[in-house]
Each structure stands twice: as structure tokens, then as C-alpha cells.
GULOSE-923510 format. One line per field, with one value per residue (C-alpha): chain; residue number from 1; x, y, z; residue in one letter. Coordinates in steps of 0.05 Angstrom, whole numbers. Each point is the difference from the previous one (the first is absolute). Layout:
# residues N
cadena (A|...)
num (NUM|...)
x (X|...)
y (Y|...)
z (Z|...)
residuo (A|...)
***
This chain:
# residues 488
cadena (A|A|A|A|A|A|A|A|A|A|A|A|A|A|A|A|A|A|A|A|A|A|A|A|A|A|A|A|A|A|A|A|A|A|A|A|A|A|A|A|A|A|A|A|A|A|A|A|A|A|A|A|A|A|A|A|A|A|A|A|A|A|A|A|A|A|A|A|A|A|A|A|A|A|A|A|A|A|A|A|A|A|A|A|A|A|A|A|A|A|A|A|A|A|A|A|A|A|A|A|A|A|A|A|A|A|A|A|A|A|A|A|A|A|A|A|A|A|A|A|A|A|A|A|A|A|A|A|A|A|A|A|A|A|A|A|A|A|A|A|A|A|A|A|A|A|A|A|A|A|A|A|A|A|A|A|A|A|A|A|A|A|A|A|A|A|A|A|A|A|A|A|A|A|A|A|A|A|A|A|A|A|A|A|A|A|A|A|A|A|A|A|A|A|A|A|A|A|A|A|A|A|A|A|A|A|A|A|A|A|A|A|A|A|A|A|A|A|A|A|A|A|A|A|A|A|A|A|A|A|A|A|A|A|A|A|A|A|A|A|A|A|A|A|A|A|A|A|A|A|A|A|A|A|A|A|A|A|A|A|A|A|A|A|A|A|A|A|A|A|A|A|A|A|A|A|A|A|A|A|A|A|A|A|A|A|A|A|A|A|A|A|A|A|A|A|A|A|A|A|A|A|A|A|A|A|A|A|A|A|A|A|A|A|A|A|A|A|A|A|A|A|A|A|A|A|A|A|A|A|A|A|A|A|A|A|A|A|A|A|A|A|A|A|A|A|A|A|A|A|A|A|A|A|A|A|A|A|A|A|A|A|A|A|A|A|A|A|A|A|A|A|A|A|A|A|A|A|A|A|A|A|A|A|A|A|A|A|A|A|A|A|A|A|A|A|A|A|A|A|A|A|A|A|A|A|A|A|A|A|A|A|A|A|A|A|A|A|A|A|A|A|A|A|A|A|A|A|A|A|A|A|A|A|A|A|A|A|A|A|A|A|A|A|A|A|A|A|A|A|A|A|A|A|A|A|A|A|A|A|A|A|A|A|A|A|A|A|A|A|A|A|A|A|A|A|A|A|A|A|A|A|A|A|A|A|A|A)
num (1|2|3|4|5|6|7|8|9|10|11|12|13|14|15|16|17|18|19|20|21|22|23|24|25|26|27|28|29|30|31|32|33|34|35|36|37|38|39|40|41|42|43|44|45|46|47|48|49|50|51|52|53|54|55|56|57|58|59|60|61|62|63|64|65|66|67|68|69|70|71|72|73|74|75|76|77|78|79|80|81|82|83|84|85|86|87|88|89|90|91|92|93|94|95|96|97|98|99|100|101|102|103|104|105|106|107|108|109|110|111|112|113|114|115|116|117|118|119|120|121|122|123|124|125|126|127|128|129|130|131|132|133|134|135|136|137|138|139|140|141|142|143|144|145|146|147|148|149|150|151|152|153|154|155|156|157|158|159|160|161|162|163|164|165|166|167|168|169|170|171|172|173|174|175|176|177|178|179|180|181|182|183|184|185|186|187|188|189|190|191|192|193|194|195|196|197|198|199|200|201|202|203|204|205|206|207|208|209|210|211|212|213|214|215|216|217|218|219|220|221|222|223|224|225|226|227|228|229|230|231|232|233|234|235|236|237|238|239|240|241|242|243|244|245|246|247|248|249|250|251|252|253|254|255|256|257|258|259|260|261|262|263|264|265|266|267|268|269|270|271|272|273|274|275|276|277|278|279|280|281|282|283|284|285|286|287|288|289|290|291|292|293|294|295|296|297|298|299|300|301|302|303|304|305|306|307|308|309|310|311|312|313|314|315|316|317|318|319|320|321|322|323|324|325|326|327|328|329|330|331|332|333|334|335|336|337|338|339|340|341|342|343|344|345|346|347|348|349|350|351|352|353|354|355|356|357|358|359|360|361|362|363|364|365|366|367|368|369|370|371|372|373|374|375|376|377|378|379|380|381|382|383|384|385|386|387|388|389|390|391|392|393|394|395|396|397|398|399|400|401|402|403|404|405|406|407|408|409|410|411|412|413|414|415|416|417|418|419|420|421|422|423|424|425|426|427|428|429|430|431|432|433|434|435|436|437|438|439|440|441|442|443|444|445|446|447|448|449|450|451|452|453|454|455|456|457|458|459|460|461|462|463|464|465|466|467|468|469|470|471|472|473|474|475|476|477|478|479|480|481|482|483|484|485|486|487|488)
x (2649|-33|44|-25|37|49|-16|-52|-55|12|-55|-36|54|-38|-45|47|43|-56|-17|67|-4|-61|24|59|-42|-48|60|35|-75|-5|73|12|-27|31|-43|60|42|-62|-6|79|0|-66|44|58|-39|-26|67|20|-65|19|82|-40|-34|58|48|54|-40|-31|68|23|-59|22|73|-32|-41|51|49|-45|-5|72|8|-41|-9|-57|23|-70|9|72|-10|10|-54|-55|18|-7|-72|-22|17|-24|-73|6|5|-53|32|-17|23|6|4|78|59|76|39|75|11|64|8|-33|21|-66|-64|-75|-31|-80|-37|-54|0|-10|-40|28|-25|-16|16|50|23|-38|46|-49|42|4|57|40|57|-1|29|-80|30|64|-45|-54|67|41|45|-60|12|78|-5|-48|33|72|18|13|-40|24|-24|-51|60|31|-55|-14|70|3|-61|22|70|-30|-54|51|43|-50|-19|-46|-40|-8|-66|23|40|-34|18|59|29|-18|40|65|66|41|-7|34|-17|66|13|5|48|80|43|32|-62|-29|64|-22|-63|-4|-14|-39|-34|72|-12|-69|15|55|-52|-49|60|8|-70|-8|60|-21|-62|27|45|-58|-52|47|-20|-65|13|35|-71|-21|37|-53|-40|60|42|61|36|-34|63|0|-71|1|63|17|-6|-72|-14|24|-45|-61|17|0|-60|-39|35|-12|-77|-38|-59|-22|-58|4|-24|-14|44|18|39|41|34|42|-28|21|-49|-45|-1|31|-47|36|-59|16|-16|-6|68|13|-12|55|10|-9|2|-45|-62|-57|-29|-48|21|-21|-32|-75|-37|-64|24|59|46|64|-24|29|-34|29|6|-2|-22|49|10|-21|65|49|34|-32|31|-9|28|50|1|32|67|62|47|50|-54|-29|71|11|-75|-16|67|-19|1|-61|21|-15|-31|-27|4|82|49|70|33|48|38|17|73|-5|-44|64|50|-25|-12|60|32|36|-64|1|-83|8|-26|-49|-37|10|-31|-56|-4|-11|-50|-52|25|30|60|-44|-37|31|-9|20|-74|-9|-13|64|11|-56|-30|46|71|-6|-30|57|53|-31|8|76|12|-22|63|19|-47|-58|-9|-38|-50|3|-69|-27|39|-43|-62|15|24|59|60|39|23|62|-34|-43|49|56|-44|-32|67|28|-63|28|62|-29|-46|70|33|-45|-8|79|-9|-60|45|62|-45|-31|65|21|-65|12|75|-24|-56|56|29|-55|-52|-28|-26|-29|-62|14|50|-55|-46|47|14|-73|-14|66|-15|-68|29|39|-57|-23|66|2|-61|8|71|-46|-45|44|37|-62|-4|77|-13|-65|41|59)
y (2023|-66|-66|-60|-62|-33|-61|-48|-25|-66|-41|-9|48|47|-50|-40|55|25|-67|-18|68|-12|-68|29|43|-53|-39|56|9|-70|-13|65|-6|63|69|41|-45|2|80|3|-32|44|58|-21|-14|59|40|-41|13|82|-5|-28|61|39|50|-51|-56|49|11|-75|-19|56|-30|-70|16|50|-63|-47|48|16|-44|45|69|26|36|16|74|1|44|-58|-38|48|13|-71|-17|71|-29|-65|29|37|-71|-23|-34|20|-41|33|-78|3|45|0|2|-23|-68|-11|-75|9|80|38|-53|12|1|-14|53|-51|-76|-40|-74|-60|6|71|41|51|32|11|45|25|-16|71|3|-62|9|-47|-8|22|63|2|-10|53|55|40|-60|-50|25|-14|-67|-23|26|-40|-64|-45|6|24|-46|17|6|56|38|8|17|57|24|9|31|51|20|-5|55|52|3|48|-6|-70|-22|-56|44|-13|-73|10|41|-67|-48|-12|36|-62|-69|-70|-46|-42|40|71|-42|20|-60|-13|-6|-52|-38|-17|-24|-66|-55|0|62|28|-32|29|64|7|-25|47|61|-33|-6|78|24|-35|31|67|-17|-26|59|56|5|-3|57|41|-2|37|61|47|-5|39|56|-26|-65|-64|-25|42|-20|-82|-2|-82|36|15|-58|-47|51|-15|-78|-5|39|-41|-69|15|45|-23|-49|-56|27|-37|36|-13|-16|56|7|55|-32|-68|-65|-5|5|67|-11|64|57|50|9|74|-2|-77|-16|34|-66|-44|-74|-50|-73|-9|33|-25|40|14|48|-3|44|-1|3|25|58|13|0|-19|-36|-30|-41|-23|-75|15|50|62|49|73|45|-68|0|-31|-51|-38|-70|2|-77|-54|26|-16|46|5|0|68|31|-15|22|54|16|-5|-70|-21|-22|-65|-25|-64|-5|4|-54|-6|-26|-39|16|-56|16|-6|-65|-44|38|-46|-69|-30|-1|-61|-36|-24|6|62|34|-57|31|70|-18|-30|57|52|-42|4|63|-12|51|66|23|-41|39|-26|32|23|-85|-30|-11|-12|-55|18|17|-72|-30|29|-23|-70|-21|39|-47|-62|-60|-33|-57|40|47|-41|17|73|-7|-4|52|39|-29|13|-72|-12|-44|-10|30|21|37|32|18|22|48|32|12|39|42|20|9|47|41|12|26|43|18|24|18|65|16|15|41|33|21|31|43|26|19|31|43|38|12|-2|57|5|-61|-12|-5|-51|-45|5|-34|-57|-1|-11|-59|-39|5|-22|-63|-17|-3|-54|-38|6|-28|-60|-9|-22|-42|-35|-16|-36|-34|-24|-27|-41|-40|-11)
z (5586|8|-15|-12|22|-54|28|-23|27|32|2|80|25|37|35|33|22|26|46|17|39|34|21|38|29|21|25|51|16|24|28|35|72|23|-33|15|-57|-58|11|2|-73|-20|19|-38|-57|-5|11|-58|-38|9|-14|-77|-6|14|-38|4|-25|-56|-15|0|-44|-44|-10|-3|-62|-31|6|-37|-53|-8|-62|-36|-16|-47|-64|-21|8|-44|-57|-50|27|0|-75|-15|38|-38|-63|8|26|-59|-44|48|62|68|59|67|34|-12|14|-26|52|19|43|32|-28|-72|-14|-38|-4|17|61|10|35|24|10|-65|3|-32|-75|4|-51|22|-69|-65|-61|-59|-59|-19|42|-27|-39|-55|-69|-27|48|-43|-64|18|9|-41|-7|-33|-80|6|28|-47|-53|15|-24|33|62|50|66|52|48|-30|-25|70|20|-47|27|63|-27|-41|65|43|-41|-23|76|15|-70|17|11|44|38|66|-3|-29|65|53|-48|30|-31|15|1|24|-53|-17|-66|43|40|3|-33|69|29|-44|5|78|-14|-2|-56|-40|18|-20|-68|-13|16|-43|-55|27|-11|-71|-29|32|-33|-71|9|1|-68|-43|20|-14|-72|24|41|-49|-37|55|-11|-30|70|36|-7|43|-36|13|20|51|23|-10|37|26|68|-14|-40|69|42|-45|-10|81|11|-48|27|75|3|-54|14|-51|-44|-72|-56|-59|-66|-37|-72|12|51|8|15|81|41|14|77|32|41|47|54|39|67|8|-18|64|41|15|2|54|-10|60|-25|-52|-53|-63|-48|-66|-44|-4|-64|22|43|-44|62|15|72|54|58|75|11|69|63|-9|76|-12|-7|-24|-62|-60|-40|-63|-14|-75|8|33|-14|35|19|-60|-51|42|-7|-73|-23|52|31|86|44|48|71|21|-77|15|-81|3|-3|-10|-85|-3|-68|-40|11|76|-13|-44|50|54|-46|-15|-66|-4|-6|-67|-17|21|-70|-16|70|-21|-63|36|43|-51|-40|61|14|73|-6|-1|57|50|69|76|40|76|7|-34|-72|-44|-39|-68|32|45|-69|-29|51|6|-77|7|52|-30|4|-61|22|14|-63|-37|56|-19|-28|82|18|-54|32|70|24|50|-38|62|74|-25|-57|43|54|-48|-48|75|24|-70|7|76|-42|-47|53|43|-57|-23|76|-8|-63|27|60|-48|-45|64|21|-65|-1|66|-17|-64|40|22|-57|-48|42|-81|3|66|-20|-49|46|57|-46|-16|65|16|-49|25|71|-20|-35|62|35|-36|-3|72|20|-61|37|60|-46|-34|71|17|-60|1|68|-22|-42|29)
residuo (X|X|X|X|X|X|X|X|X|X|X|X|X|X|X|X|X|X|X|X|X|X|X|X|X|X|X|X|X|X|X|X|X|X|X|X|X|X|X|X|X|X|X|X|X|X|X|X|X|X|X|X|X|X|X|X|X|X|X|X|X|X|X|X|X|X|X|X|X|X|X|X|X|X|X|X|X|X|X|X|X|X|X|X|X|X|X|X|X|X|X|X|X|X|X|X|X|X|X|X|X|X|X|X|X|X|X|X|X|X|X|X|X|X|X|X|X|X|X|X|X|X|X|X|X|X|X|X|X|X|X|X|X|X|X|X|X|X|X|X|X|X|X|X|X|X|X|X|X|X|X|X|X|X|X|X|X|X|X|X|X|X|X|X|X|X|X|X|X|X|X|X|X|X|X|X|X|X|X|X|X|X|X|X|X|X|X|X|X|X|X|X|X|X|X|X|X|X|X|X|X|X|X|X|X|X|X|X|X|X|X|X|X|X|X|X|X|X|X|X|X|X|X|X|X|X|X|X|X|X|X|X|X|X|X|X|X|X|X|X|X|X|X|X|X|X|X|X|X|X|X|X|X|X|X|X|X|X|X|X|X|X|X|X|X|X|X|X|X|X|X|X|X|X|X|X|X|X|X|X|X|X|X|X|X|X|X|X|X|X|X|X|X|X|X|X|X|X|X|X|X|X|X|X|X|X|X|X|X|X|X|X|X|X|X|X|X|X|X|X|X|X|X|X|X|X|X|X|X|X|X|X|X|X|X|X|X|X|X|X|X|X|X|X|X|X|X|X|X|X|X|X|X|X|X|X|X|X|X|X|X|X|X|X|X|X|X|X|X|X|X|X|X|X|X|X|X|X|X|X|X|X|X|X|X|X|X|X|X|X|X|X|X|X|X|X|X|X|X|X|X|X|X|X|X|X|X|X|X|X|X|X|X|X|X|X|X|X|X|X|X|X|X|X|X|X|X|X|X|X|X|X|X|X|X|X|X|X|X|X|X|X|X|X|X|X|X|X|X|X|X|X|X|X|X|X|X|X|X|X|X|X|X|X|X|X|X|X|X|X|X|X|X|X|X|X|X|X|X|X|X|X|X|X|X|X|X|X)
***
């Protein structure tokens, strides 16, 4: 078998290698007065030239290349697989430039079988084999949901969808899509209680109302559901289970690509915007890459363009947006290494701990706080604190003599040294004690890995997003070091 290099082309490479080994050999020409020395280095050139050609250096080539790819391992040939490209030539897709295949740092993704150009188009999905509500509609399902009042949402006519396919099984038609869907996920609501009590806030907060709107769900669609009843002989109980209702919820939350349709009256008024894409949603997120995907009118495909030059036999990735790391967790359930897009929030709680509360215009700067909307979103990045936590601190800080400046403070001005200095050094404060804060919380996730072996899989991924986050505290640590010092 012929392989390819994995490497790219780099631009003049070949030609000055080339020269730079002429020129030594035109320089030991030149310098070497003695023959004897120029045909000893001919000789052992070409000894070296033959130990290359070797079995040993066969064989050291051979581990070489089998250790650049051992981070991934094509699954192309898995049962599952095959099914799924059969049925999706069937709906008229047929891509042979892509592979599934398992990395060691992403877990199942796609890798390219060829090189891929910035801007070139490397996936194009005939909407025949988009699951949509016009999908749901077009089914056995379509007569009950437009007979039921109220309607039901776009959301959860596409959950039931996949509950009822997913539990007649074999009859389904989906069935081949159906198997490559994961069984489990790690959204926060699939989350253990104890779990979600370590993460920190407010990711803590939203996924508690992530648990809450899931579990409401459930309670308002089961007389929906019971509606349903003539379509099965087992009880529909038994079928729209919450356990199957979560699975659905997830898979729609976490794989499905934006594709807005249009407004229909059999359903509610949120937005139509959800399209489960088989075989693309197989590509996992990188903040680091650029991409097109949208779907295409003319062609009537789902399609999805590189924003730049992709290696032959690398993993493929897609872009979900400039997320940081907690939003990835509490929408998609998995954390990106080194996310240029993640920062560190700092609760309100852990923002008054820090000011003190003595100060009695205290609540007349809260007040002005929450009217421009400085107390949400306030993060501490890889380069210090940002603009709305040191806005934040500066007007907190402000001396009975200076808040009538508090105005400037909106605009950006400096009030004083001391302000400046005093509101720099809480914000050390606060990144130190959320610094001790992660450690303590670290500590208590790898105590309860040994008791917890259950949920590994979901401490680990805690575990992952804190250590991430003290990353960033570390490094602002250093920043705002430098900063202290500047002013002093």
C-alpha cells in the first residue's frame, strides 16, 4: 500500500533542501585538501544512505507512521456504519471523502480521506435525509398532532418522534440512524444531584434550570402522550418514559443543526429551527477552526464548507460558536481544551463578599449596577479581569467624596489612584479565592472517584472544566501581578 504524507505541502520546501545539500557538498569539496577525507565522508554517506533502505529503518518508519496515527482508528467497516452510508445513498448521499472513525482526544468524529482547500465544500446532505418536524408531519404521528389543542411545540414533536422510532426498533424507518445516536448523554439534566452541586456558579444555577424546564416538559406533554395510545399496544406510559423523554430532549439539544422552517398552525409559536442531520452530526467541535454550514436552497442540501486547508487522514471539525467552556457543558455536555472563548464568572455573591459592607452607598451602587446590567456576566479572562468586573469594582470602590463621579466610572475615566489601586487589588482578591475555592472542589472529586466509580464519567468531566478554569485564574494571577506593580 502506497501512503501519502500527512504532511502539507510547505511552500519552497523541496528546493532549498535540495541546495542547502549541494552547498555542503560544494563546501567539503573546496575545504578538503586531503582526497582520502572527501571519499571517507562519500563512504559514510553512503553506508548511511543503505542503513535507510534497510529492514530496520523499514521497520522504524513503520512505527513512526503507526505512532502518528495512534489517535485514530477507522470505524468505517463497523456494522453500524455501513448500515448508515447504505441508507443514506439510498436518500441520495454519497460521500466516500470522509470516514467515522475514533480519535483519542475527541472519541468518534470524521476523518477526511483526501486534503480539503480553504472554502471547499467538504459535505453536502440532500434533505431527504433530514429529520425535521415536516418529517414528524409527513409520519404516522402528523394526523394526531394536528388534531391536539393546544399545540404541541416543534421541540417535542420531534422528541416523540424519536421516542416512538427509537421503541418500535426494527420497524423503524430511521432505524439506521437511530443505532449511531448515543445511549447516554452529559448534558447537565442527565447529571447526578451531587454532581451538579460541584459545578460551579452559575453554571450550577442553569443547570438546575435546565433539569427544571426538562422535568416540566415531561409533566405538561403527558396528556399529550396519552393521546397517543391507539399507535401502540404496550402502555404509553411505558413508552414516553421521563428517561426517554431526557434521551430525546438531549439528542435534539446537542446534534441538531439550525435549519428554520416555516410557521405552521398545528404547532406552537417558538421557533421551527431544529434538523437532526445523520452522518454530519458526527463532527465534533473545535473553537480553532472556521466554517460554512448552512443549508442551500438551490441544491436542497444541508452543506458545509472549510474556512481553511484541512491534512488528508485529520479529523474534521465544525465550529458550534464562540462558546466558552461552561456554555459547551450546559448545551452539549463535553469541554474544549485550551478555548480561547472561556473565561472565568464571578457570581455576584463572590463579587459583594469582597466589597465591604459597611459602606453606607452600598445599595445606591448595587442599584446602579443592575440598571446597566454590570452584575451578570462578569468573568476574570486568561489577561486579568475584564472591562465589566473592574467597571464593576471601580464604582464599588468609589469614597464618599468620589461617588458623585460614578457617572466616569460608567464611561471609562480614572476618579483617583486609590480607586484604581484598591478595586485592582479586590479583583486579586477574588481570582485567589476562587483559585482556593477550585482546589477544594478538585479535591472532593478526586476523593469521591473512589467512592463514586458510577460516576466517573461524570466527575471526570467536572473535573475537566475546573481544571480548565484554573488555568485561566492562574495565568490572570500573573496579569494582575503586573498590573498591581504598575501602580504601586
Amino acid at each position: 500500500m502506497v501512503v501519502e504524507s500527512l504532511e502539507p505541502p510547505v511552500q519552497g520546501s523541496g528546493t532549498p533542501r535540495y541546495h542547502e545539500s549541494g552547498n555542503e557538498l560544494s563546501r567539503m569539496r573546496s575545504t578538503s585538501s586531503d582526497f582520502s577525507d572527501w571519499s571517507s565522508w562519500l563512504y559514510t554517506s553512503f553506508l548511511s544512505m543503505q542503513k535507510n533502505r534497510g529492514r530496520t529503518s523499514r521497520k522504524r518508519r513503520r512505527k513512526q507512521f503507526s505512532s502518528v496515527h495512534s489517535n485514530r482508528v477507522n470505524q468505517s467497516h463497523k456494522l453500524e456504519y455501513i448500515q448508515l452510508k447504505k441508507w443514506l445513498k439510498e436518500r441520495g448521499f454519497n460521500d466516500s471523502n470522509l470516514r467515522p472513525a475514533q480519535f483519542a482526544d475527541t472519541g468518534r468524529g470524521l476523518m477526511t480521506t483526501k486534503a480539503f482547500q480553504a472554502g471547499e465544500l467538504v459535505i453536502s446532505l440532500p434533505e431527504k435525509c433530514l429529520l425535521t418536524t415536516g418529517t414528524v408531519l409527513n409520519s404516522y404521528l402528523g394526523e394526531h398532532i394536528v388534531k391536539w389543542k393546544p399545540p404541541i411545540s416543534p421541540l417535542l414533536a420531534l422528541c416523540t418522534f424519536l421516542i416512538a422510532e427509537k421503541f418500535v426498533g426494527e420497524q423503524s424507518l430511521w432505524k439506521p440512524y437511530l443505532d449511531v445516536l448515543p445511549k447516554t448523554y452529559t448534558c447537565p439534566v442527565c447529571l447526578e444531584q451531587e454532581v451538579i452541586r460541584l459545578l460551579p456558579d452559575p453554571l450550577r444555577r442553569k443547570a438546575q434550570e435546565q433539569r427544571t424546564a426538562v422535568q416540566e416538559l415531561y409533566t405538561s406533554s403527558r396528556t399529550f402522550f396519552s393521546s397517543l395510545q391507539s399507535l401502540f399496544t404496550e402502555n404509553v406510559e411505558t413508552v414516553f418514559n421521563y428517561e426517554a423523554l431526557q434521551w430525546a430532549w438531549c439528542t435534539i439539544n446537542t446534534r441538531t443543526v439550525y435549519m428554520k422552517q416555516s410557521q405552521r398552525e398545528c404547532f406552537s409559536r417558538e421557533p421551527d429551527v431544529y434538523a437532526l442531520a445523520p452522518y454530519l452530526d458526527l463532527l465534533n467541535h473545535s473553537p480553532n477552526v472556521q466554517v460554512k454550514a448552512a443549508f442551500n436552497e438551490q441544491t436542497r442540501c444541508y452543506e458545509v464548507r472549510t474556512g481553511s486547508y484541512v491534512r488528508r487522514h485529520e479529523e474534521l471539525f465544525i465550529c458550534y460558536g464562540p462558546h466558552d467552556n461552561q456554555r459547551l457543558l450546559l448545551e452539549y455536555g463535553f469541554v474544549a481544551t485550551d478555548n480561547p472563548h472561556s473565561e472565568v464568572y464571578v457570581s455576584e455573591a463572590i463579587l459583594l463578599k469582597h466589597v465591604c459592607p459597611a459602606d453606607e452607598q452600598r445599595n445606591m451602587k448595587l442599584s446602579i449596577l443592575k440598571d446597566h446590567d454590570l452584575l451578570e456576566n462578569v468573568t476574570i479572562g486568561r489577561d486579568g479581569p475584564s472591562w465589566r468586573l473592574l467597571t464593576a469594582l471601580k464604582l464599588l470602590c468609589l469614597g464618599a467624596d468620589e461617588f458623585t463621579y460614578w457617572k466616569k466610572v460608567l464611561l471609562g475615566d480614572v476618579i483617583s489612584a486609590r480607586n484604581e489601586e484598591k478595586s485592582l487589588n479586590i479583583a486579586a482578591k477574588i481570582g485567589f479565592s476562587l483559585i482556593e475555592e477550585m482546589q477544594h472542589v478538585l479535591y472532593q472529586i478526586s476523593q469521591m472517584k473512589k467512592d463514586k466509580v458510577n460516576l466517573e464519567n461524570q466527575l471526570a468531566l467536572v473535573e475537566a472544566l475546573l481544571l480548565e478554569e484554573l488555568t485561566i485564574l492562574q495565568a490572570s494571577a500573573g496579569t494582575m501581578c503586573n498590573l498591581q506593580m504598575a501602580i504601586a
